[in-house]
C-alpha positions as CSV (number, residue, x, y, z in Angstrom):
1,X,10.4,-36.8,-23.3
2,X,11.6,-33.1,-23.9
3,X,14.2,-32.9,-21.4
4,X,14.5,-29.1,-21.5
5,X,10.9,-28.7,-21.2
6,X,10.7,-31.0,-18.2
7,X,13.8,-29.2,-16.6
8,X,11.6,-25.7,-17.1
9,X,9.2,-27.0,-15.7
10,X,10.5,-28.1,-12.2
11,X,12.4,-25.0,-12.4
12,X,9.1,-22.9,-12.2
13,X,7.6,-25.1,-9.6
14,X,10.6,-24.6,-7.5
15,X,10.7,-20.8,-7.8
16,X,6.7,-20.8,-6.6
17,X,7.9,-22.8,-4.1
18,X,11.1,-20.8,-2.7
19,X,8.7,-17.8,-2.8
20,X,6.8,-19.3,-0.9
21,X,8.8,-20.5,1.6
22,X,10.5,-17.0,2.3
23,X,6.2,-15.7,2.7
24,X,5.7,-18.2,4.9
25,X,9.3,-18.1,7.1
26,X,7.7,-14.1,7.2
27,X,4.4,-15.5,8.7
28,X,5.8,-17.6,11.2
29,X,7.8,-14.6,12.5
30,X,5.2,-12.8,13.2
31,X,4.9,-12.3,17.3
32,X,1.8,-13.5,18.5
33,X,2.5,-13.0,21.8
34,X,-0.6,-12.4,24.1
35,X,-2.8,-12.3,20.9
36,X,-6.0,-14.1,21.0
37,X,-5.8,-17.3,18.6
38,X,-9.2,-16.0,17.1
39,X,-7.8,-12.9,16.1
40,X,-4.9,-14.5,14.6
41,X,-7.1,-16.6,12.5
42,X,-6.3,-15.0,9.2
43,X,-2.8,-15.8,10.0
44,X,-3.5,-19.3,10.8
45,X,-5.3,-19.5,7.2
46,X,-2.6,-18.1,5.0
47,X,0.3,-20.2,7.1
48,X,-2.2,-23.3,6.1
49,X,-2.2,-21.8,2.0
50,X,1.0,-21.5,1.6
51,X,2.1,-24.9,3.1
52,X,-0.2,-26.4,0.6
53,X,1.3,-25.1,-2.1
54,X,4.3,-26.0,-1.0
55,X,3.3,-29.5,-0.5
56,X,1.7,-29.4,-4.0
57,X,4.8,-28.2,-5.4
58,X,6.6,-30.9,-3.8
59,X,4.1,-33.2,-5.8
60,X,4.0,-32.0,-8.6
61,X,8.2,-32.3,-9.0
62,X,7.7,-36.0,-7.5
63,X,5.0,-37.0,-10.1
64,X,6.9,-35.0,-12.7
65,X,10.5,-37.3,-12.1
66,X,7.8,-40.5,-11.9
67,X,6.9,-40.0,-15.4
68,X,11.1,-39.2,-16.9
């Protein structure tokens, strides 16, 4: 297999993913405090999205060093 493609590869994935940690370190900041959990809902949503992609991230590297 191309190493350097593979290596470009992963490199992408974890770039998406550091993004998207430092969006979602933002989220969880965000005070809540005496806020209605049903007006918060978007925010529950988009914490939800980005830990997805995270975790699908995560899995993607995982399958990727499977198949090397």
């Amino acid at each position: 297999m191309n190493k350097r493609t593979i290596k470009t590869v992963t490199n992408r994935i974890l770039r998406s993913m550091m993004e998207d940690e430092k969006q979602l370190k933002l989220l969880l900041a965000t005070e809540t405090i005496n806020v209605p959990d049903r007006q918060l809902d978007g925010l529950f949503v988009r914490i939800e999205q980005l830990l997805s992609r995270i975790s699908n991230g995560q899995n993607k590297i995982i399958l990727l060093q499977d198949l090397v």
